[in-house]
BAZARO-620684 format. One record per residue (C-alpha): residue number from 1; x, y, z; residue in three letters. Coordinates in steps of 0.001 Angstrom, whole numbers. Layout:
<rs>
resi NUM	px X	py Y	pz Z	resn Ala
...
</rs>
This chain:
<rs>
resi 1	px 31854	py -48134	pz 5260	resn Unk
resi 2	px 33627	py -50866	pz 3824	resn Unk
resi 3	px 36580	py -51387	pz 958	resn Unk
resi 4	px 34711	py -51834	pz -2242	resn Unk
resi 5	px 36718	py -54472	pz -4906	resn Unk
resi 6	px 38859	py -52402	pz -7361	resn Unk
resi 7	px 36411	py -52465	pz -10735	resn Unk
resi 8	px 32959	py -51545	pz -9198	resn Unk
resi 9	px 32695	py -48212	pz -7341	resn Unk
resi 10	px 29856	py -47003	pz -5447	resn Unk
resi 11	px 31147	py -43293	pz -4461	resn Unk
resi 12	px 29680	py -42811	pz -1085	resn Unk
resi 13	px 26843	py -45224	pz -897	resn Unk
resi 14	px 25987	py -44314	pz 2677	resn Unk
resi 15	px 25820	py -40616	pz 1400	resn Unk
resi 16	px 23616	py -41715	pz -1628	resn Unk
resi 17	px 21545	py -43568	pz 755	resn Unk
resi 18	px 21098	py -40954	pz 3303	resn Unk
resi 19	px 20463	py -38679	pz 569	resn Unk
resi 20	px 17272	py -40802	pz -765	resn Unk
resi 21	px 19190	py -43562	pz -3175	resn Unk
resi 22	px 16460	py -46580	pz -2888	resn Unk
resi 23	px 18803	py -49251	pz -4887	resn Unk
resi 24	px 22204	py -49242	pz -6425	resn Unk
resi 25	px 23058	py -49706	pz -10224	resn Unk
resi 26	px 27101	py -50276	pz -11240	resn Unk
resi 27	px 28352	py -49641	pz -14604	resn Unk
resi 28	px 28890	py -52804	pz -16824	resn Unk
resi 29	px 30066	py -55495	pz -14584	resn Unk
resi 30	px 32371	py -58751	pz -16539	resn Unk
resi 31	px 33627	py -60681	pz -13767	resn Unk
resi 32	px 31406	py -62906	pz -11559	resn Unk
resi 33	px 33420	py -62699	pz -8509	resn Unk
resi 34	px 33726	py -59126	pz -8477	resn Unk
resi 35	px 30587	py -59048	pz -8201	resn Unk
resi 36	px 30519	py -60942	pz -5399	resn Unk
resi 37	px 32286	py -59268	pz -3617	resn Unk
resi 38	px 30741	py -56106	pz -4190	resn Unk
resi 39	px 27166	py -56920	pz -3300	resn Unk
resi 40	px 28968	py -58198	pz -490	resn Unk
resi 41	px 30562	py -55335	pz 99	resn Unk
resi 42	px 27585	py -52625	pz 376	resn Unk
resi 43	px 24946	py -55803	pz 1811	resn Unk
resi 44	px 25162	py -53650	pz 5099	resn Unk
resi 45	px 23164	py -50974	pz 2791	resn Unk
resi 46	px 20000	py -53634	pz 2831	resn Unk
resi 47	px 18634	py -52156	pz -747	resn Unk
resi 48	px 18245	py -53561	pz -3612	resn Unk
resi 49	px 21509	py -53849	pz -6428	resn Unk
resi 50	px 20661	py -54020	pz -10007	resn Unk
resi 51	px 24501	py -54398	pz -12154	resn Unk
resi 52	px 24848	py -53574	pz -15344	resn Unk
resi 53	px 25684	py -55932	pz -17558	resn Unk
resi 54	px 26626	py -54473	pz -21324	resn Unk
resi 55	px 27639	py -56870	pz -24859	resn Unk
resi 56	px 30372	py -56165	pz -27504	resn Unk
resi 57	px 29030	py -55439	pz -30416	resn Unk
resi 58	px 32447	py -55421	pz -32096	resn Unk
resi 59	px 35914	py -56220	pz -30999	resn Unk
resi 60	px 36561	py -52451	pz -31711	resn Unk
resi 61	px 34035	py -51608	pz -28938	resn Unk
resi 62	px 35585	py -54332	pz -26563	resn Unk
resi 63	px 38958	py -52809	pz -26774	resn Unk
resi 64	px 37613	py -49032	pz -26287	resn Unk
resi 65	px 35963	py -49542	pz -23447	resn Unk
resi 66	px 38466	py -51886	pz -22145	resn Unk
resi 67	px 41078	py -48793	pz -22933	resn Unk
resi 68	px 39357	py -46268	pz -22051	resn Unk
resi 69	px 36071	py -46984	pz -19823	resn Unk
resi 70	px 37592	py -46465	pz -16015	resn Unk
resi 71	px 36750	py -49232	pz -14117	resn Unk
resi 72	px 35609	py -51781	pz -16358	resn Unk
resi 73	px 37627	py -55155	pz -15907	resn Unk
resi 74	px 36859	py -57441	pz -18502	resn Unk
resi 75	px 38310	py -60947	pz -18112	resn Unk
resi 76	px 41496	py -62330	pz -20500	resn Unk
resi 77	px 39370	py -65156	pz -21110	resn Unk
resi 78	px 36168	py -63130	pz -22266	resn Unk
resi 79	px 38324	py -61369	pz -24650	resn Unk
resi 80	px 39829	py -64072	pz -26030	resn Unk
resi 81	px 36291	py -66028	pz -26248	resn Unk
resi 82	px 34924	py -62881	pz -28298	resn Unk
resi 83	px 38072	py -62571	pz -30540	resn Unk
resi 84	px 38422	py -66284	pz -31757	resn Unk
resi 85	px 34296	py -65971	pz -32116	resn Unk
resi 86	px 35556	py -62799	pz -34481	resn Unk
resi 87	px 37995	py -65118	pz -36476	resn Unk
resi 88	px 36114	py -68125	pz -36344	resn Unk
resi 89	px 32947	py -66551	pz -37991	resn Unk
resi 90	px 33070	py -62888	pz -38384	resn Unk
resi 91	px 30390	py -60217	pz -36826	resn Unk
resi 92	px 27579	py -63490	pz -36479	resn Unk
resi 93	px 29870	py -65092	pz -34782	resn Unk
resi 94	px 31123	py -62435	pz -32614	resn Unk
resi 95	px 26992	py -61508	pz -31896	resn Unk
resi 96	px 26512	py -65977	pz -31044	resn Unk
resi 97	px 29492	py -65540	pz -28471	resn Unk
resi 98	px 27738	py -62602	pz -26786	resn Unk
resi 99	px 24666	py -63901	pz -26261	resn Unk
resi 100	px 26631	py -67512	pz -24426	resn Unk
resi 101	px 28758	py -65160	pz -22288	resn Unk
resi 102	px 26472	py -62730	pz -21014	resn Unk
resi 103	px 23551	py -65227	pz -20579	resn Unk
resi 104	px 26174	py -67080	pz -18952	resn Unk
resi 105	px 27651	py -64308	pz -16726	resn Unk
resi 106	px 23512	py -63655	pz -15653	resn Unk
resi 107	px 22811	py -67141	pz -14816	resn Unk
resi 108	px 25775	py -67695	pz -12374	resn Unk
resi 109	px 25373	py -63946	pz -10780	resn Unk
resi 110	px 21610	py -65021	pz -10374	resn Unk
resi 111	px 22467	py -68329	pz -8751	resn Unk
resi 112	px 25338	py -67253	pz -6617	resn Unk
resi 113	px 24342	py -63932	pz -5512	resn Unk
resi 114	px 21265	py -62062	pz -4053	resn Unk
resi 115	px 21584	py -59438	pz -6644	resn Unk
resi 116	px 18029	py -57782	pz -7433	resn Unk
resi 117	px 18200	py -57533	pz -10917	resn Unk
resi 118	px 19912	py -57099	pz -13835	resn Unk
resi 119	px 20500	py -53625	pz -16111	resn Unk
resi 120	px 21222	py -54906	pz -19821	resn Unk
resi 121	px 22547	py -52467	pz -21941	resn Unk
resi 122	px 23610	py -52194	pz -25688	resn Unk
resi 123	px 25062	py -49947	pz -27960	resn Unk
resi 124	px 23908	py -50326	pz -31729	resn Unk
resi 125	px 22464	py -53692	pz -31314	resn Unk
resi 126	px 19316	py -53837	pz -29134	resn Unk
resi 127	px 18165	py -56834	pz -30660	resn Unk
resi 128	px 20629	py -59112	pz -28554	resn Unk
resi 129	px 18998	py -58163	pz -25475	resn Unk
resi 130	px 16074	py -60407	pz -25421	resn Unk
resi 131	px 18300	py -63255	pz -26642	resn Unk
resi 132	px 20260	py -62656	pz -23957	resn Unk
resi 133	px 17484	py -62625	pz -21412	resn Unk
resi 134	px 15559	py -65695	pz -22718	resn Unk
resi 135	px 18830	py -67526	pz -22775	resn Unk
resi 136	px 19669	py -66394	pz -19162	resn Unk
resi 137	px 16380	py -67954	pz -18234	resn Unk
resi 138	px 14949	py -64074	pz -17014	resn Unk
resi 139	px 12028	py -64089	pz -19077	resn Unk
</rs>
């Protein structure tokens, strides 16, 4: 088994596989090259990887989960994107700047990666994800 990057954990993947696991699914993933090198990392598995990807509806929520979510790494420079979005133009804004980074963050994933697919998740704000997806170019 190989060293998975610090950020996305797969807690016995051969074990899971053995076991029955037909794909893998991470928690919210922020950082492009991450995950890289985690689909990298468990390629040797030969299933399918779908990785979560999950927006900010608020800058409260972005510094919870940054604070307390183990394992989720969220760029300096996403932060700062979403928090001069924030003072720029409030909660629309902060909604605009979501949509850019996390179409953004799908595109290049897509492009660079063999990833299967893509798990978008919200909390409160549902509405973002098809904006997200037609943005990304998904649908």
């Amino acid at each position: 088994m190989r060293t998975l990057p610090y950020g996305l954990h797969a807690q016995n993947p051969n074990l899971k596989v053995k076991l029955g696991a037909h794909f893998v699914q991470t928690q919210a993933v922020y950082d492009v090259e991450l995950a890289k090198k985690f689909i990298d990392a468990i390629s040797y598995l030969k299933i399918p990887v779908l990785l979560g990807v999950t927006s900010f509806k608020s800058i409260s929520m972005l510094d919870w989960m940054v604070k307390f979510v183990p394992g989720i790494l969220v760029p300096e420079e996403i932060q700062d994107s979403l928090r001069k979005a924030k003072a720029r133009g409030g909660k629309e804004a902060v909604y605009e700047e979501n949509i850019a980074i996390f179409s953004e963050l799908i595109k290049e994933i897509k492009k660079t990666t063999n990833v299967s697919g893509f798990h978008v998740m919200t909390i409160g704000f549902e509405w973002i994800v098809p904006k997200i997806l037609e943005r990304s170019g998904l649908v």
